[in-house]
C-alpha positions as CSV (number, residue, x, y, z in Angstrom):
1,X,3.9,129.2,143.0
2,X,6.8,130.9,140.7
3,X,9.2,128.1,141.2
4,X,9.1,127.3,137.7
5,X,9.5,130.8,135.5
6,X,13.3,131.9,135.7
7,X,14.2,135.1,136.6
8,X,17.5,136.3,135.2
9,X,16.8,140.0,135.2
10,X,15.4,140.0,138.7
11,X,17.8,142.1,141.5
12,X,19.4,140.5,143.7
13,X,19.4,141.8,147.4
14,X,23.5,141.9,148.0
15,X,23.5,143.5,144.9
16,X,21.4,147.1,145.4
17,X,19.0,146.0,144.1
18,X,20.6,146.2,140.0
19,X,19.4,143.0,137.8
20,X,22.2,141.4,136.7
21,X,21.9,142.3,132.8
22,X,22.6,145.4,133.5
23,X,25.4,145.2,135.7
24,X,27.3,142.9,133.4
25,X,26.7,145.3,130.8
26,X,27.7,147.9,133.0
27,X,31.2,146.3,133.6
28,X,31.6,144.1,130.5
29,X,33.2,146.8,128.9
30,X,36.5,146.4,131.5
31,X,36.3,142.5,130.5
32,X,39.5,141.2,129.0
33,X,39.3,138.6,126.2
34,X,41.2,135.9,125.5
35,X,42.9,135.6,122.4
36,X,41.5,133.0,119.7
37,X,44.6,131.1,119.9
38,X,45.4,130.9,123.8
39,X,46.3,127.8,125.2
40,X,43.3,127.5,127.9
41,X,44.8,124.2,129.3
42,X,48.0,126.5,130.7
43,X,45.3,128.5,132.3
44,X,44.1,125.9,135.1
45,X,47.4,124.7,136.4
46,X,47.9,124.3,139.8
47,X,51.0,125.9,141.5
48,X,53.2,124.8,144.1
49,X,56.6,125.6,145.4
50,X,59.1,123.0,145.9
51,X,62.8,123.3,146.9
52,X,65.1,122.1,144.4
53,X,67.3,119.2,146.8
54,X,71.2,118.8,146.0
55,X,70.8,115.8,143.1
56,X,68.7,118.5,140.9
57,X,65.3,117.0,142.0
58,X,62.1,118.1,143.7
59,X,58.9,115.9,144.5
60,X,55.3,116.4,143.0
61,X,52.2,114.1,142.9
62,X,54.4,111.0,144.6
63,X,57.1,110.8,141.8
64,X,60.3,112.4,141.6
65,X,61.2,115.5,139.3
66,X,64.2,116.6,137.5
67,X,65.5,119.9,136.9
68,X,68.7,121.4,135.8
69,X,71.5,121.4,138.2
70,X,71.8,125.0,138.4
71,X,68.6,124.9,140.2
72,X,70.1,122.8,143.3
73,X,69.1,124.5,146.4
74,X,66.7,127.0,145.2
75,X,63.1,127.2,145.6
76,X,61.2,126.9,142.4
77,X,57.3,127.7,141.1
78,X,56.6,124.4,140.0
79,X,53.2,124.7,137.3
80,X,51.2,121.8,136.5
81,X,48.1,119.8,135.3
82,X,47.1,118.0,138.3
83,X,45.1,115.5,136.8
84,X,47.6,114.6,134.3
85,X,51.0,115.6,135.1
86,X,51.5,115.8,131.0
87,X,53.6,119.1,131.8
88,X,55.2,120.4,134.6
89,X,56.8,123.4,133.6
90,X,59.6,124.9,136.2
91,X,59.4,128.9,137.1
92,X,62.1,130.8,138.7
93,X,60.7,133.8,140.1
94,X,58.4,135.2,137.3
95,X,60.9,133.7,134.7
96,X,60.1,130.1,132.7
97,X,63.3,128.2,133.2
98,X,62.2,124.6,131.1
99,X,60.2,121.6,131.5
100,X,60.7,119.3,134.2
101,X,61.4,115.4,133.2
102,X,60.3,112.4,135.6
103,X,63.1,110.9,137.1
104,X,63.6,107.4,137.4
105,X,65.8,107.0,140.5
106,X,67.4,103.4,139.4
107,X,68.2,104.2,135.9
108,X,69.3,107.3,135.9
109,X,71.2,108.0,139.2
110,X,74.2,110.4,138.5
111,X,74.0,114.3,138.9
112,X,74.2,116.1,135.4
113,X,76.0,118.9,135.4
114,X,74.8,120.7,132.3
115,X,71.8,123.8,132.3
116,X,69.8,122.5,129.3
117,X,66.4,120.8,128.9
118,X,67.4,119.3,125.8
119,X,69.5,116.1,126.9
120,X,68.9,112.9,125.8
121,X,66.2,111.0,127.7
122,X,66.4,107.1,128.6
């Protein structure tokens, strides 16, 4: 009954009637590539704000984040493979600030008072 030939050519009615091949070759030329090296991984993070609270931390995923103190109070783009939670990385506005570390609320309970990412980690 013609369920079993494919069709890809055929028109499609919300579509005026133009077979797909030719529309994509129609519009392929405004298609933008990706470079050979791009990281695609960065590409499918979720994104979420979060307000930075008053000890430099913010929640995601049922843990506890920290950022740098400079952050306290503001609202932050937090990015993010949900899955994983491998990296979060912390977005002011449209600029990258750093990385955000897990925080361990029992061993590491004082404020730090310094704006890099590149403390030492317990």
């Amino acid at each position: 009954m013609g369920g079993d030939r494919l069709q890809p050519a055929s028109p499609h009615g919300a579509r005026r009637r133009i077979p797909s091949a030719q529309r994509f070759a129609r519009l392929g030329t405004s298609l933008r590539l990706l470079e050979p090296n791009a990281d695609l991984d960065r590409l499918f993070f979720m994104q979420v704000k979060r307000r930075v609270r008053k000890d430099a931390t913010f929640s995601l995923g049922a843990e506890c984040w920290e950022v740098a103190a400079h952050l306290r109070g503001q609202i932050i783009l937090a990015r993010f493979d949900p899955i994983t939670f491998a990296r979060v990385e912390v977005w002011l506005g449209e600029r990258f600030v750093g990385l955000a570390v897990k925080c361990d609320k029992q061993r590491n309970p004082r404020i730090f008072r310094t704006n890099d990412y590149d403390r030492e980690v317990y």
